[in-house]
LUMLUMDREN-2810 file (N, C-alpha, C; in Angstrom, 1 decimal):
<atoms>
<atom><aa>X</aa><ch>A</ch><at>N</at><xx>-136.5</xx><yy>-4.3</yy><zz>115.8</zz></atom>
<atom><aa>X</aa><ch>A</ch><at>CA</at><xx>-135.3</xx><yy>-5.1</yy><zz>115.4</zz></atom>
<atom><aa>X</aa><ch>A</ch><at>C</at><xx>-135.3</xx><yy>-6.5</yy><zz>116.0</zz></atom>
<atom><aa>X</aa><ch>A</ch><at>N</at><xx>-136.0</xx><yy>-7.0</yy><zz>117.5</zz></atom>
<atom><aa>X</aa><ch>A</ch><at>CA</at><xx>-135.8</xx><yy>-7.8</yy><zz>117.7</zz></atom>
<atom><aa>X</aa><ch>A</ch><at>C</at><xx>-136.9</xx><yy>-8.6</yy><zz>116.8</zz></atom>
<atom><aa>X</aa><ch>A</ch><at>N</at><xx>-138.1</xx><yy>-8.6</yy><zz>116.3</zz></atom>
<atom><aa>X</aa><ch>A</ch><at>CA</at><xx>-138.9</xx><yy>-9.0</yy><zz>115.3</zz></atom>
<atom><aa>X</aa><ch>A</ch><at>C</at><xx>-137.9</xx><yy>-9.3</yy><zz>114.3</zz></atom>
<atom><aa>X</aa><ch>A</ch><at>N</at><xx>-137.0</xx><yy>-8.7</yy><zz>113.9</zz></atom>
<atom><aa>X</aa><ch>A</ch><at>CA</at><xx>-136.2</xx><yy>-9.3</yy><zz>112.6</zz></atom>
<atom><aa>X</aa><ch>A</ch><at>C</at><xx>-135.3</xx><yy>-10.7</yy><zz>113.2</zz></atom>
<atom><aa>X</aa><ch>A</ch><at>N</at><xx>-134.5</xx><yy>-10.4</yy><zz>114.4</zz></atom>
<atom><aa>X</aa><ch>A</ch><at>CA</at><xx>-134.1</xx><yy>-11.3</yy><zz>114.9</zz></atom>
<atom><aa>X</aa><ch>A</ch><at>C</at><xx>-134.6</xx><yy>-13.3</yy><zz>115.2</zz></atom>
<atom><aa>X</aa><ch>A</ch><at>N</at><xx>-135.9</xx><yy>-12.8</yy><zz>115.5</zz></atom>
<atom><aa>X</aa><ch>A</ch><at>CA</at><xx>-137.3</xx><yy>-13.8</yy><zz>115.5</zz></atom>
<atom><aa>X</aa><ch>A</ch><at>C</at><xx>-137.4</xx><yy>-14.2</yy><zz>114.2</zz></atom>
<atom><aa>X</aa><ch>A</ch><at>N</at><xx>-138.1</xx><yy>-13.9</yy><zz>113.4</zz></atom>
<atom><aa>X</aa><ch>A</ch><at>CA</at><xx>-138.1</xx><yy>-14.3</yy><zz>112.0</zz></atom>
<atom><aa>X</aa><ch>A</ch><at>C</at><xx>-136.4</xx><yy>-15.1</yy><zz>111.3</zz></atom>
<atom><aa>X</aa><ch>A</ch><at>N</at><xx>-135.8</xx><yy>-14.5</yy><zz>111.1</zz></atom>
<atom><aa>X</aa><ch>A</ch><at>CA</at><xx>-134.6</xx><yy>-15.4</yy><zz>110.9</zz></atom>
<atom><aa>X</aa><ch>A</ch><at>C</at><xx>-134.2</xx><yy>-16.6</yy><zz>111.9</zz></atom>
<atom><aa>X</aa><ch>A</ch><at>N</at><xx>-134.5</xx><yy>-16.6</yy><zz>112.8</zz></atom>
<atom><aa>X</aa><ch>A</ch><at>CA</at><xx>-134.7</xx><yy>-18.1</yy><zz>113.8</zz></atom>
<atom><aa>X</aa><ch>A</ch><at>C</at><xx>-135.6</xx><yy>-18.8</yy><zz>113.3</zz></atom>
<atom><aa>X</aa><ch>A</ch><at>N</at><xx>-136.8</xx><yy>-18.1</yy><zz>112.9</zz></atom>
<atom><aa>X</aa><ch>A</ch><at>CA</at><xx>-137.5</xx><yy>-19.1</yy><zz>112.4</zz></atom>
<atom><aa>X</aa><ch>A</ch><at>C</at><xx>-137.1</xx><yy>-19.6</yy><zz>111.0</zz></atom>
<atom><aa>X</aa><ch>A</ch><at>N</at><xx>-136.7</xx><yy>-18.8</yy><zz>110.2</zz></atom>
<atom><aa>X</aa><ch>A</ch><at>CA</at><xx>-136.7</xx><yy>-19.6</yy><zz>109.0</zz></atom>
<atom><aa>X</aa><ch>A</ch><at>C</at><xx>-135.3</xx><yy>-20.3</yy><zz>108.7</zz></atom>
<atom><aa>X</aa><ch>A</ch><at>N</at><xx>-134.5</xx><yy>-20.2</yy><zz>109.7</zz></atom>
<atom><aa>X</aa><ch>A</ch><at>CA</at><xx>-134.0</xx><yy>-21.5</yy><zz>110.1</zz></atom>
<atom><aa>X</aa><ch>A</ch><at>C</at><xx>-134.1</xx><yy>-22.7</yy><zz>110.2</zz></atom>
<atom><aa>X</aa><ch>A</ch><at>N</at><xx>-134.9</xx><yy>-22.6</yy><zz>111.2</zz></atom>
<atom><aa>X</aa><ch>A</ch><at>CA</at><xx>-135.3</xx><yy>-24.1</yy><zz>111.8</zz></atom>
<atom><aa>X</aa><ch>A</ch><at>C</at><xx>-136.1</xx><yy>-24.4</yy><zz>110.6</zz></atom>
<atom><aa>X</aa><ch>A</ch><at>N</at><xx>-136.9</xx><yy>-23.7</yy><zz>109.8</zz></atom>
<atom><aa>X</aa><ch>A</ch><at>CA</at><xx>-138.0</xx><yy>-24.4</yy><zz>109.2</zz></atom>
<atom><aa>X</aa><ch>A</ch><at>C</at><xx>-136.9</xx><yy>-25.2</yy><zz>107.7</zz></atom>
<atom><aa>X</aa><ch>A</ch><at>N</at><xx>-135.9</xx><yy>-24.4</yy><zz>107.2</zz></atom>
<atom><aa>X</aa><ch>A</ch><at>CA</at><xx>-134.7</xx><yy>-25.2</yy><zz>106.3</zz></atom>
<atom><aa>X</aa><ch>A</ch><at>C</at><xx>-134.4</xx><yy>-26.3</yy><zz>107.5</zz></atom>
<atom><aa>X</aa><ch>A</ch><at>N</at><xx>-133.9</xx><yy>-26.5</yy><zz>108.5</zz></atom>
<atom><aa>X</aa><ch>A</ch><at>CA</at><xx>-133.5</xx><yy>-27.6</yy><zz>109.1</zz></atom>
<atom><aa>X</aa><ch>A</ch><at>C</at><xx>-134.7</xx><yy>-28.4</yy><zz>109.0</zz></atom>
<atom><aa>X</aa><ch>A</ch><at>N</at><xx>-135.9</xx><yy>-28.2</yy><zz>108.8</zz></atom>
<atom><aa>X</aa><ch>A</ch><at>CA</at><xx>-136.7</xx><yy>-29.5</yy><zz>109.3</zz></atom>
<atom><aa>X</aa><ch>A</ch><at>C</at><xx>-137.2</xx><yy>-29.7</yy><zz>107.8</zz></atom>
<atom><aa>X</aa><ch>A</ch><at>N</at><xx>-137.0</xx><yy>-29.1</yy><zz>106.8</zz></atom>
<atom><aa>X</aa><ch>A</ch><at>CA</at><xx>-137.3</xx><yy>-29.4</yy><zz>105.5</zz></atom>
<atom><aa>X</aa><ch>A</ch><at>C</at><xx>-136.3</xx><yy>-30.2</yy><zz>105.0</zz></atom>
<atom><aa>X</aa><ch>A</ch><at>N</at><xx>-134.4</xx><yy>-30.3</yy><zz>105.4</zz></atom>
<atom><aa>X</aa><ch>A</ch><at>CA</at><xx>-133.6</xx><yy>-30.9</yy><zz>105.1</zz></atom>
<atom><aa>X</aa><ch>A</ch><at>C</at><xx>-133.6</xx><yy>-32.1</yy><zz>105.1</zz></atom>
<atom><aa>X</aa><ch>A</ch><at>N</at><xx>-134.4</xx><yy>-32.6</yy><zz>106.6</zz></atom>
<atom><aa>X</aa><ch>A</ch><at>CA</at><xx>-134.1</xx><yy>-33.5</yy><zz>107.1</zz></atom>
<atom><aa>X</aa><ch>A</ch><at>C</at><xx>-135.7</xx><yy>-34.7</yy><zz>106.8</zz></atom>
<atom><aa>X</aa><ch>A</ch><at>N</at><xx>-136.3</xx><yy>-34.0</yy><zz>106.2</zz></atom>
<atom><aa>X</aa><ch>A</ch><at>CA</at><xx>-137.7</xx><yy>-34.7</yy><zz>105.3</zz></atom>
<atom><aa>X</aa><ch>A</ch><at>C</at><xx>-137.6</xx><yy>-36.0</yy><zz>104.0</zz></atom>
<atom><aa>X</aa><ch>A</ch><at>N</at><xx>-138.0</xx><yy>-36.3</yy><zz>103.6</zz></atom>
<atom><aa>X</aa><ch>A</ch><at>CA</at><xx>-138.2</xx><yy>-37.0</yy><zz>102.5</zz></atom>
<atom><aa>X</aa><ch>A</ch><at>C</at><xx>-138.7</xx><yy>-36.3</yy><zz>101.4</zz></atom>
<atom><aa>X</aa><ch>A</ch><at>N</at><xx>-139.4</xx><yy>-35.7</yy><zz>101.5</zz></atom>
<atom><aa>X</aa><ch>A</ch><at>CA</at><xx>-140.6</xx><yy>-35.3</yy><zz>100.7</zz></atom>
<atom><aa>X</aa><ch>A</ch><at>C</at><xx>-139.9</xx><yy>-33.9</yy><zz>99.5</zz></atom>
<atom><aa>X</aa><ch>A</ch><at>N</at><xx>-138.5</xx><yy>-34.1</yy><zz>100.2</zz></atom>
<atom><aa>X</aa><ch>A</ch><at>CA</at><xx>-138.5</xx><yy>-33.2</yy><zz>99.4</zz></atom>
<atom><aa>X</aa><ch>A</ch><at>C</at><xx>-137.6</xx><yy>-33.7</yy><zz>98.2</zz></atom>
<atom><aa>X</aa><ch>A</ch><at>N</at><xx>-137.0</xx><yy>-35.0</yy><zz>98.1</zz></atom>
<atom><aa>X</aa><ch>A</ch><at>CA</at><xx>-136.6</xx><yy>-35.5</yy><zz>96.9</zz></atom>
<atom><aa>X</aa><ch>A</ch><at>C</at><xx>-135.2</xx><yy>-36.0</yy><zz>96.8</zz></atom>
<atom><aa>X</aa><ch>A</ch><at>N</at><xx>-134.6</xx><yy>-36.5</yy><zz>95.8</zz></atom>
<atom><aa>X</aa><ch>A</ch><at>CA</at><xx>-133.3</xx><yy>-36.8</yy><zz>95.9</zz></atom>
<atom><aa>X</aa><ch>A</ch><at>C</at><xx>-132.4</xx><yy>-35.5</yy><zz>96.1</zz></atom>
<atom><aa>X</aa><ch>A</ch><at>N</at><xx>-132.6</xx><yy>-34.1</yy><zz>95.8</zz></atom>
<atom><aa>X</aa><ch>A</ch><at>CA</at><xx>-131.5</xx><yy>-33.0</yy><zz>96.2</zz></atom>
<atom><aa>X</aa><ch>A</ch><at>C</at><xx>-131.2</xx><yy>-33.2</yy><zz>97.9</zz></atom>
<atom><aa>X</aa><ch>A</ch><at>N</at><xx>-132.3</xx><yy>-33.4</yy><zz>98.5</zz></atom>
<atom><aa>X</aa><ch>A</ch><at>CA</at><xx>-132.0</xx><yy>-33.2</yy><zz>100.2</zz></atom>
<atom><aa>X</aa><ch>A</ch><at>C</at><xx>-131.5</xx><yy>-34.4</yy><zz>100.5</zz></atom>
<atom><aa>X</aa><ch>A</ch><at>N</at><xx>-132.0</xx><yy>-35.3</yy><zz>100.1</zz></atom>
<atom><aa>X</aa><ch>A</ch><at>CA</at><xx>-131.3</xx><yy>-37.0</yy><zz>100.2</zz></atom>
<atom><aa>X</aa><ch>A</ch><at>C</at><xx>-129.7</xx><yy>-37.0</yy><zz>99.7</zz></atom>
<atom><aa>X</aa><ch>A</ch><at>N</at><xx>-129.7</xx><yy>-36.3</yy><zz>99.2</zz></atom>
<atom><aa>X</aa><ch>A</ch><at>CA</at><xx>-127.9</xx><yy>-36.1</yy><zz>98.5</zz></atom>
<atom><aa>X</aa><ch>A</ch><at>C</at><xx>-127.3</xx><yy>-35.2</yy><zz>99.2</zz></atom>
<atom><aa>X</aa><ch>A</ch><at>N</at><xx>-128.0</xx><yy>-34.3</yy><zz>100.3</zz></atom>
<atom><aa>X</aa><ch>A</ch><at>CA</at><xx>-126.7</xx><yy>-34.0</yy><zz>101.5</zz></atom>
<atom><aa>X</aa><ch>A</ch><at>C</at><xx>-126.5</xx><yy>-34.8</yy><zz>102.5</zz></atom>
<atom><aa>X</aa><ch>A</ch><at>N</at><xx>-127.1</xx><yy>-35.5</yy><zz>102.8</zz></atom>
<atom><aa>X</aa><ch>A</ch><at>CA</at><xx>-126.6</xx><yy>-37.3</yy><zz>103.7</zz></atom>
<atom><aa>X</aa><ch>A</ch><at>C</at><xx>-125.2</xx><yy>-37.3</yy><zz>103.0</zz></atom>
<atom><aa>X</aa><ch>A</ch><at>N</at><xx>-125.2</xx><yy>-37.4</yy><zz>101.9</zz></atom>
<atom><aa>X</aa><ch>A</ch><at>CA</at><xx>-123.6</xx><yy>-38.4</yy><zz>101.6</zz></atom>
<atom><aa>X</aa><ch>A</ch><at>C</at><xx>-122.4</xx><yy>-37.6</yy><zz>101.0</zz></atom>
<atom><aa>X</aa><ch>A</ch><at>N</at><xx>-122.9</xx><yy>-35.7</yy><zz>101.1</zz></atom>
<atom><aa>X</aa><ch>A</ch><at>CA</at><xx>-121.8</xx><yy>-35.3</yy><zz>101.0</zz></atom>
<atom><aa>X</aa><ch>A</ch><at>C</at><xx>-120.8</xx><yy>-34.8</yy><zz>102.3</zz></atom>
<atom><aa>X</aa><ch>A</ch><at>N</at><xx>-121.0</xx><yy>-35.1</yy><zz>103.2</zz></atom>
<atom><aa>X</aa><ch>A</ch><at>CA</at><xx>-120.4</xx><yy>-35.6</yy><zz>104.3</zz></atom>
<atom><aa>X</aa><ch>A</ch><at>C</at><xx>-119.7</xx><yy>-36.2</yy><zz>104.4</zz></atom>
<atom><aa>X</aa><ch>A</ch><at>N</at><xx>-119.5</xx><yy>-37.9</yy><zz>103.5</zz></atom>
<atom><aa>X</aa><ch>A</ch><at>CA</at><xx>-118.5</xx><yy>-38.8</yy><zz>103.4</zz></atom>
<atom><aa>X</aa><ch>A</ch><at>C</at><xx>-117.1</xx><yy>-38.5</yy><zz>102.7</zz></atom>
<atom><aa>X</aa><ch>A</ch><at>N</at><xx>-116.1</xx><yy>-38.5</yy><zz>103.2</zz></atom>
<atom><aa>X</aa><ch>A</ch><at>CA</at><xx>-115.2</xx><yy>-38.4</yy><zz>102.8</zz></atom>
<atom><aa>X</aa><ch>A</ch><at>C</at><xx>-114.7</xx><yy>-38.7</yy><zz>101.1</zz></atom>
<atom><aa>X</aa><ch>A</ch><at>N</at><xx>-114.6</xx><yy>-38.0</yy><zz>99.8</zz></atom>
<atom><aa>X</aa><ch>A</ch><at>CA</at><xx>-114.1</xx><yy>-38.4</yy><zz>98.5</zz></atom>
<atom><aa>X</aa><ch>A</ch><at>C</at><xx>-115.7</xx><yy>-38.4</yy><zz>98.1</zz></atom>
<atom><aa>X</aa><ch>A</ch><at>N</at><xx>-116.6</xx><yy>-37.7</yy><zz>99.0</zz></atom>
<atom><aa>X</aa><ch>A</ch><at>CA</at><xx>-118.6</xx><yy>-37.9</yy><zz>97.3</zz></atom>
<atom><aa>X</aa><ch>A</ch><at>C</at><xx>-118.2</xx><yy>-36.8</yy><zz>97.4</zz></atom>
<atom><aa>X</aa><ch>A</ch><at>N</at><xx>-118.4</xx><yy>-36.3</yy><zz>96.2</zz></atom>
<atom><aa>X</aa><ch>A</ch><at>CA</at><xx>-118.5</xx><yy>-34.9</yy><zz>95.3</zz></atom>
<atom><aa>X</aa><ch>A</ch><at>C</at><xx>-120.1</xx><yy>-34.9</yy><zz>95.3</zz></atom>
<atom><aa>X</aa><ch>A</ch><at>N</at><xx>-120.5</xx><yy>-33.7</yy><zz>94.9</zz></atom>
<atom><aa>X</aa><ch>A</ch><at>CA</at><xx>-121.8</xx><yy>-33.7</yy><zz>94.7</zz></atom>
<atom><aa>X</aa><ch>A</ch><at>C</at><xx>-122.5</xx><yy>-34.3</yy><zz>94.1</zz></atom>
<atom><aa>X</aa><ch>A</ch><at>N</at><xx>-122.1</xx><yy>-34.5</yy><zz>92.7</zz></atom>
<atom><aa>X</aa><ch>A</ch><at>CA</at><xx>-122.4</xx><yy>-35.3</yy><zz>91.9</zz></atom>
<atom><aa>X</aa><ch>A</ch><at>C</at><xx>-122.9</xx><yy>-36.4</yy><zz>91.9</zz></atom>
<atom><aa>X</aa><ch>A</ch><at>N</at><xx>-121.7</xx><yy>-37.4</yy><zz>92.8</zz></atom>
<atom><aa>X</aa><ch>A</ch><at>CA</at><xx>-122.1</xx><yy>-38.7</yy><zz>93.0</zz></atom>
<atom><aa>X</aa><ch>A</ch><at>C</at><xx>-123.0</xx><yy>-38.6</yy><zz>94.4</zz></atom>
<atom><aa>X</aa><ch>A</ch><at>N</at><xx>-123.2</xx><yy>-37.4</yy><zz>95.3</zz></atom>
<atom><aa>X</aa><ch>A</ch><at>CA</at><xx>-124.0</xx><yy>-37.8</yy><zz>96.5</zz></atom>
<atom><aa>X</aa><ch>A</ch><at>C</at><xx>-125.5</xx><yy>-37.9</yy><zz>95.6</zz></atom>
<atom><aa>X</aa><ch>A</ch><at>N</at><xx>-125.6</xx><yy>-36.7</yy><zz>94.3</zz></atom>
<atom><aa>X</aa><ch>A</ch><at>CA</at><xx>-126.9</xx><yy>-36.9</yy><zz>93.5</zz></atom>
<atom><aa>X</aa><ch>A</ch><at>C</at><xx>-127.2</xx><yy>-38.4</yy><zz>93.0</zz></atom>
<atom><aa>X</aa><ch>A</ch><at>N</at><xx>-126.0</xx><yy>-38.8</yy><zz>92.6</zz></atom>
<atom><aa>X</aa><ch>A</ch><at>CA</at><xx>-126.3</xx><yy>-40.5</yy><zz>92.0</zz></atom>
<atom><aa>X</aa><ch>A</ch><at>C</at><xx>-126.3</xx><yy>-41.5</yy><zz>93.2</zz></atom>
<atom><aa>X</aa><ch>A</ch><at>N</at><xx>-125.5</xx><yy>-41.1</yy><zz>94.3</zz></atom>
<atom><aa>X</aa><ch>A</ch><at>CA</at><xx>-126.1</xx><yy>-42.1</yy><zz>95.5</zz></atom>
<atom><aa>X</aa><ch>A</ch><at>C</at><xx>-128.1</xx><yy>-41.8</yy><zz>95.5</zz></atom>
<atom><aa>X</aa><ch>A</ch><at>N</at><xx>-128.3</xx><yy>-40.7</yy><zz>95.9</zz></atom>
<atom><aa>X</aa><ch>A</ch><at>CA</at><xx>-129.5</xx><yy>-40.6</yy><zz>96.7</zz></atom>
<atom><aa>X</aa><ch>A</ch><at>C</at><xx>-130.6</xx><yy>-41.0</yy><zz>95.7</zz></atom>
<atom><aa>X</aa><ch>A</ch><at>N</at><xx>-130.1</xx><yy>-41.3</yy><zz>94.3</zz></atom>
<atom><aa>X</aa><ch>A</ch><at>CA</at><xx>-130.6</xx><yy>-42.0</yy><zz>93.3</zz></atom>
<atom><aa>X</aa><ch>A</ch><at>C</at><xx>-131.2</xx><yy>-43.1</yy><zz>93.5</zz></atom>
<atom><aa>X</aa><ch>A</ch><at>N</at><xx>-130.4</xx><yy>-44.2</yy><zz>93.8</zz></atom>
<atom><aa>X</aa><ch>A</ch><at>CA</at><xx>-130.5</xx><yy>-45.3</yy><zz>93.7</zz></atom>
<atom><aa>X</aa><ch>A</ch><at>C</at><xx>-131.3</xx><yy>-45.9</yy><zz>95.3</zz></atom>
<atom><aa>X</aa><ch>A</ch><at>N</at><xx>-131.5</xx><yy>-47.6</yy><zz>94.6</zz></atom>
<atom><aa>X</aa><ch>A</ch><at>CA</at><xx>-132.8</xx><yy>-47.7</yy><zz>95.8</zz></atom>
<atom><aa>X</aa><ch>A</ch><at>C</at><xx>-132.0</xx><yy>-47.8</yy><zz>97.3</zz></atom>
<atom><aa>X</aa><ch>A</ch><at>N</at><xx>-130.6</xx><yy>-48.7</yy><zz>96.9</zz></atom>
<atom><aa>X</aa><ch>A</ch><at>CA</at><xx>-129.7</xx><yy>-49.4</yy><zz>98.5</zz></atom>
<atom><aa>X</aa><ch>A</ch><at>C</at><xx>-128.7</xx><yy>-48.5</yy><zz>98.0</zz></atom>
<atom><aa>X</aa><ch>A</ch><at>N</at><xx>-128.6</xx><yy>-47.1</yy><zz>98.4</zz></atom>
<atom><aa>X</aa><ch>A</ch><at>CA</at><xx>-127.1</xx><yy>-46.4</yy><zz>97.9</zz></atom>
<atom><aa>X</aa><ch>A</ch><at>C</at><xx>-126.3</xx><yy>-46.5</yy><zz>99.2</zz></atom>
<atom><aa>X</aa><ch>A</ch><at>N</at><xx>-126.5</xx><yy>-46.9</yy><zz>100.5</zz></atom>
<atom><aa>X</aa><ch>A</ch><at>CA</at><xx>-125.9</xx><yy>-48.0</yy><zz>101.8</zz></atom>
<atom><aa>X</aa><ch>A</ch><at>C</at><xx>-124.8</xx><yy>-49.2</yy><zz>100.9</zz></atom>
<atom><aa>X</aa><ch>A</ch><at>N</at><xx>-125.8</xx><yy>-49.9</yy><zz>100.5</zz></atom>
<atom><aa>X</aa><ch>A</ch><at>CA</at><xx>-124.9</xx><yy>-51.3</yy><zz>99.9</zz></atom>
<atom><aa>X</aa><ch>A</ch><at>C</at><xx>-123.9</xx><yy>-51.2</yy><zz>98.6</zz></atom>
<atom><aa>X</aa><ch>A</ch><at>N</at><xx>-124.2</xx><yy>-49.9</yy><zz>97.7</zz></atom>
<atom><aa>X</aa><ch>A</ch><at>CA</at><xx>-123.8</xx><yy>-49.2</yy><zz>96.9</zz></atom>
<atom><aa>X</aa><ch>A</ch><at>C</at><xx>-122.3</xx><yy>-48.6</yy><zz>97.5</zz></atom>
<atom><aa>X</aa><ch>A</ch><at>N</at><xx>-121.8</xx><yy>-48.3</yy><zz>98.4</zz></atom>
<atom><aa>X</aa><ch>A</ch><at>CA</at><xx>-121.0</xx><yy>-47.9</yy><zz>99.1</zz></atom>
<atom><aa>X</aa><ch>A</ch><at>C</at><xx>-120.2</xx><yy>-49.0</yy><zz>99.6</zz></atom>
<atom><aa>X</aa><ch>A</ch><at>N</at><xx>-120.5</xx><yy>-49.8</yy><zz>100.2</zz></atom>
<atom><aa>X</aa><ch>A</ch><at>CA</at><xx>-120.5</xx><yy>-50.8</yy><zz>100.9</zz></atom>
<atom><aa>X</aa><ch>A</ch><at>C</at><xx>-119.4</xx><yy>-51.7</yy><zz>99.6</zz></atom>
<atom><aa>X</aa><ch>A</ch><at>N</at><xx>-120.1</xx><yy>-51.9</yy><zz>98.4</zz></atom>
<atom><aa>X</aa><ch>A</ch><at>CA</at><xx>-119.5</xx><yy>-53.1</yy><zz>97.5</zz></atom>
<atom><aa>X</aa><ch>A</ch><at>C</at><xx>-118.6</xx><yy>-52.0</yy><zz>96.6</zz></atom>
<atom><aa>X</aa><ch>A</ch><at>N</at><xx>-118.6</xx><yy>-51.1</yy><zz>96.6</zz></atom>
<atom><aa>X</aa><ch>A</ch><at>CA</at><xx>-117.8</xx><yy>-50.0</yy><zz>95.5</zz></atom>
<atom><aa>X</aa><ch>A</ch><at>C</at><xx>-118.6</xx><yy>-50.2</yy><zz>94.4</zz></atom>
</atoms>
């Protein structure tokens, strides 16, 4: 049982370090911005879209 314990730690951390990647495309880039108070998913998918979705924010 502790073997099961081990394994779910690991595949843990391995989703946290995949989250936090590039590589894996605008879906992971669009939970950056649903954090911000009023993005729906939707628009965190159309922020992480775009090239400056910072200055996108920034100017409404």
């Amino acid at each position: 049982m502790g073997t099961e314990g081990g394994a779910a730690s690991d595949s843990e951390t391995e989703s946290e370090q995949d989250a936090g990647g590039d590589s894996e495309g605008p879906e992971v880039d669009a939970l950056r911005f649903t954090d911000i108070k009023g993005v729906g998913e939707k628009t965190a998918e159309s922020l992480a879209a775009l090239d400056d979705a910072e200055g996108a924010l920034r100017t409404g």
